[in-house]
N, C-alpha and C positions, 0 to 999 in steps of 0.2 A: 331523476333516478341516479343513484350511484354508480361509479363507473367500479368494475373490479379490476384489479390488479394482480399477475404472478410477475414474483420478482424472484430472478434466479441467482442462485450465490452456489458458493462451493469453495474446494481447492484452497483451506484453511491448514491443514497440515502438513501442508507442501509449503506453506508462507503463510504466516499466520496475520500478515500486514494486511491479507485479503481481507479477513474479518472486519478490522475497525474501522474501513470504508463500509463495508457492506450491512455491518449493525447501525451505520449512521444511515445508510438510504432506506432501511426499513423503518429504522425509526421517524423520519423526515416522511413517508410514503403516508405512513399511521397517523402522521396528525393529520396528514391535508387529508386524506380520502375516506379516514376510518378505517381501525384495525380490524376491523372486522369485514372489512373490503381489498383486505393487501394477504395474499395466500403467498408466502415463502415455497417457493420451490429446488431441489438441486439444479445444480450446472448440469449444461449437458457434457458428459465427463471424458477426460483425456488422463494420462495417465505419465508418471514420471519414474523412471526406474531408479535402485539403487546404484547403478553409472551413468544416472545425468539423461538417460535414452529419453525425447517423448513418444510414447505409443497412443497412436488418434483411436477415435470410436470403432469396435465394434462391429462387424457384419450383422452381428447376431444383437449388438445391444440397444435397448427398448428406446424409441423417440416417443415420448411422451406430451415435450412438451409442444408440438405441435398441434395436438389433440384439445390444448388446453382451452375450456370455455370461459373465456374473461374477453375484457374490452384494450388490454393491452400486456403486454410482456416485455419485462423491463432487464435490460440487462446493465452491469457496471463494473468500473475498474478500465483496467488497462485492454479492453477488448478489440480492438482496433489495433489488427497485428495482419500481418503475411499470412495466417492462417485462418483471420475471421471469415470468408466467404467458403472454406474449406469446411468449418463447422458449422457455420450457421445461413449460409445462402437459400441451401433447399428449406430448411426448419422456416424462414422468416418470410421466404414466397408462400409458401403454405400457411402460413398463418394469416397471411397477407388476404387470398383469397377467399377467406372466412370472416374477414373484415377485421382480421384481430392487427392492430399498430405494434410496433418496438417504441419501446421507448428507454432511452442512452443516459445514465446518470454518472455522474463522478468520472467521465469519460476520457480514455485518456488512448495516446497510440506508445505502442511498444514493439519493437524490431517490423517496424515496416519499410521494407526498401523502394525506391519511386514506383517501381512496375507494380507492386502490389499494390500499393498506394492509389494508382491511376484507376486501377482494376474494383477495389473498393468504392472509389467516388463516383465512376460509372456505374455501379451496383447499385449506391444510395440515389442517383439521378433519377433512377428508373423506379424506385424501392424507395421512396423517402422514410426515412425516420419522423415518428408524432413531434419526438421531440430527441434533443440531443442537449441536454448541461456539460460542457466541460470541466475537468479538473484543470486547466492548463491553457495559454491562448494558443499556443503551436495546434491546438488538438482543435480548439472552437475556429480558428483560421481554415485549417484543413477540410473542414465537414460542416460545420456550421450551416452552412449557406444552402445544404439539400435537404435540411430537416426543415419539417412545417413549423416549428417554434426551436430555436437556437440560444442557449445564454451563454456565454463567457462568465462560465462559474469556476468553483470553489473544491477540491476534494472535500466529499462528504465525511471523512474520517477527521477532520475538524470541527464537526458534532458530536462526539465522543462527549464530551464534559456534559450534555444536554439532558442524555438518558442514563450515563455511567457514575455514580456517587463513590467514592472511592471511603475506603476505612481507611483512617491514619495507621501509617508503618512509624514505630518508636525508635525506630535507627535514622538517623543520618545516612545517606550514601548515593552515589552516582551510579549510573546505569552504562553498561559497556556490552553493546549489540555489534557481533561481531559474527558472523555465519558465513558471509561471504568471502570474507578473506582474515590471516590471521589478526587475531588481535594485538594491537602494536601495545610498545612499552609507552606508559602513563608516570607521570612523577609528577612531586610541586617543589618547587624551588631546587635549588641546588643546580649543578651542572644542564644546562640549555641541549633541546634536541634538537629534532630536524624539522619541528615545528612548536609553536609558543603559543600562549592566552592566557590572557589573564579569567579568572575565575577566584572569586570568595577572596578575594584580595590578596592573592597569591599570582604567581607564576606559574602554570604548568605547562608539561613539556611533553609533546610524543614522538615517539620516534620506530619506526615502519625497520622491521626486521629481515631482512630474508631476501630473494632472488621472489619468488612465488608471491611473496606479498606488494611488494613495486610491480610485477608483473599486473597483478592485479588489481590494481589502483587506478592503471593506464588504461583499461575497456569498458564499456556500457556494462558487461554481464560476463562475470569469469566461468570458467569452467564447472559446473557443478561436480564434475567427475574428479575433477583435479582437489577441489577442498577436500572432498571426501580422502583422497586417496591418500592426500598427504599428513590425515589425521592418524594413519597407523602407526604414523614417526612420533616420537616422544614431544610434546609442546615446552617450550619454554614458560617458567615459573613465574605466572604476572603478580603483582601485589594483590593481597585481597582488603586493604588499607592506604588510601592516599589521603596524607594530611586530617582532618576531623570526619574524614568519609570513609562509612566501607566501600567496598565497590561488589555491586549485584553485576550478574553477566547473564543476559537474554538471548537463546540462537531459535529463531523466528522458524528453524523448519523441523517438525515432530517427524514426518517422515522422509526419507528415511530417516531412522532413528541410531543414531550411530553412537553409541555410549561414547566414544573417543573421540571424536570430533565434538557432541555435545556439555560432556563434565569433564573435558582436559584440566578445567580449573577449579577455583573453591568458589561457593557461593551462585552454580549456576543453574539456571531456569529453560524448561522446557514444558510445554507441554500443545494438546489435541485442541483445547479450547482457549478464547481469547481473555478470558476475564483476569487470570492472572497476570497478564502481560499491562493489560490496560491500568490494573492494581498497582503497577510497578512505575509504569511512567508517569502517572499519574501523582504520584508522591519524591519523582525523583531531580534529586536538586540539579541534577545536570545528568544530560543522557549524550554519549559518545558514539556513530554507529554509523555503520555501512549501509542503512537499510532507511527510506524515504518516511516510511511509514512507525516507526519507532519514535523518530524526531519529529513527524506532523501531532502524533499525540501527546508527545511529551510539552510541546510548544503549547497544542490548544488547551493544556492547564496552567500556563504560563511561566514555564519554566524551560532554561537556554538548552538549547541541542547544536549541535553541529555534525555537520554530514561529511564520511572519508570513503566517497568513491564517487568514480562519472558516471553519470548517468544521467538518459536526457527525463530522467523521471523526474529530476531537482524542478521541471516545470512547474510541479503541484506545490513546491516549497516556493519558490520564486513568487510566484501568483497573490501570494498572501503577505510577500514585502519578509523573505526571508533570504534571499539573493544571495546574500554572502556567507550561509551556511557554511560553504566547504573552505571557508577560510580565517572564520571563528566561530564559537557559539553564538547561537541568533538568541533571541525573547524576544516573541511578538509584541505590538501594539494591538491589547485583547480589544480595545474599544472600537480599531478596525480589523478588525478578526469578526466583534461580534455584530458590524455593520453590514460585515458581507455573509455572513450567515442568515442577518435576517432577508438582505434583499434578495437570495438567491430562494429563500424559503418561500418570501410571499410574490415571485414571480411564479416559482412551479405552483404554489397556491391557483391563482388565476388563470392556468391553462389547464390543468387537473380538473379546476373549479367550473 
């Protein structure tokens, strides 16, 4: 008998990086189990103001997915935070009790400090997960060892190329993902900045603007209220042309939706759904960005990204031998890209199975 599956996603226009993980676990879910065995469900929802605020669930808002009659409920992404036991402890004992498992895909932790941390592993001791895949070994090291089936895996948004066929775009041009902090000055040859690469057998050079943007270089997660605030102030004029490229410009978050923060520049992309984005790095000869998930896509087409912020997210790039991201452009080696795609596939095959 087939096993069924709800798999929960959400929180795409607050960060649209969410998506291209979470269309590759559905996709990956539907071969091993049969799409007609894998029910997509929302997240259970939290909520982000236009200053940065987050407001948790609801007195009044509907738990659903507790109710749900399947053989397991899968969650994924970076879920494993200070707050996972906050929203999902009561939902996953009760699920628990109905025989229904979790099961942990593309798994990763994000702002967990040790006390939460200690508090979560004690929760899964007692609570084990069916299974747990990590995107990351920090995350498979941490929890690994209290799920009933554990891999040291791969972010699923590395699958992207699998299900997503892209139409050729007739322009030349690089891609510059910049939402988190501002986007620095780009040039090829001529006068050297505060950073160098070579690319298309050229020199180029960037160089980081401002008090706010070195502010924001140096933390895991800058201020959301602070970008926003300081898009009211006039942006400095970036080229929309370097060398035989235009330059396309992606800001990964539709809401809030802040015209001045989002089109300060020429040539820039926004939107609610993922498909344009994936259209974009998908074809783009080099993608420049703040953002984990813009550079995991733009690489698994096999094309160089490099990444300009800390953060301990760089796991999921690291994991796939892309290490030195944040100190030049990377291009994977797609033949071990697409060896760890398959071995992570046909182990969840086999436990699924």
């Amino acid at each position: 008998m087939s096993v069924k599956l709800a798999y929960c996603t959400g929180f795409w226009c607050t960060n649209i990086g969410n998506a291209f993980f979470s269309l590759g676990v559905e996709h990956v879910l539907k071969q091993i189990v049969g799409a007609e065995n894998v029910t997509v469900v929302s997240d259970y929802q939290t909520y982000t103001t236009g200053l940065g605020k987050r407001l948790y669930p609801d007195r009044n808002q509907l738990n659903y997915i507790s109710r749900l009659d399947v053989d397991y409920v899968v969650l994924a992404g970076p879920v494993l935070s200070k707050y996972f036991l906050m929203l999902w402890k009561d939902i996953l004992v009760d699920l628990e009790k109905r025989g229904v498992r979790v099961v942990l895909l593309s798994a990763g932790i994000m702002k967990m400090p040790e006390d939460a941390l200690k508090e979560c592993q004690a929760f899964f001791e007692q609570h084990p997960p069916f299974i747990l895949c990590s995107r990351d070994h920090k995350t498979y090291e941490a929890f690994g060892k209290y799920a009933d089936h554990a891999y040291d895996g791969i972010c699923f948004a590395f699958y992207t190329p699998d299900y997503f066929h892209p139409a050729p775009i007739t322009d030349k041009f690089v891609t510059m993902n910049f939402d988190k902090i501002p986007e620095p000055k780009v040039w090829a040859d001529g006068v050297s900045g505060s950073d160098s690469f070579e690319f298309d057998g050229l020199q180029w050079h960037v160089q980081h603007e401002g008090l706010l943007t070195k502010t924001a270089m140096k933390t895991d997660r800058f201020s959301d209220a602070l970008i926003y605030a300081a898009s009211i102030f006039p942006q400095k004029k970036r080229e929309d042309r370097i060398g035989d490229y235009l330059v396309f410009r992606t800001d990964h978050r539709f809401h809030p939706h802040y015209r001045q923060k989002i089109y300060g520049q020429g040539n820039s992309f926004c939107a609610d759904l993922p498909y344009g984005y994936l259209e974009l790095y998908a074809n783009s000869a080099l993608t420049l960005s703040d953002r984990v998930h813009a550079c995991a896509v733009t690489m698994a087409y096999g094309h160089p990204a490099m990444l300009f912020s800390k953060t301990n997210r760089v796991g999921l790039l690291e994991r796939v031998g892309a290490g030195e991201i944040s100190e030049h452009p990377v291009t994977l080696d797609l033949k071990r890209l697409e060896e760890e795609k398959q071995n992570q596939f046909e182990w969840l095959k086999t436990v699924l199975g």
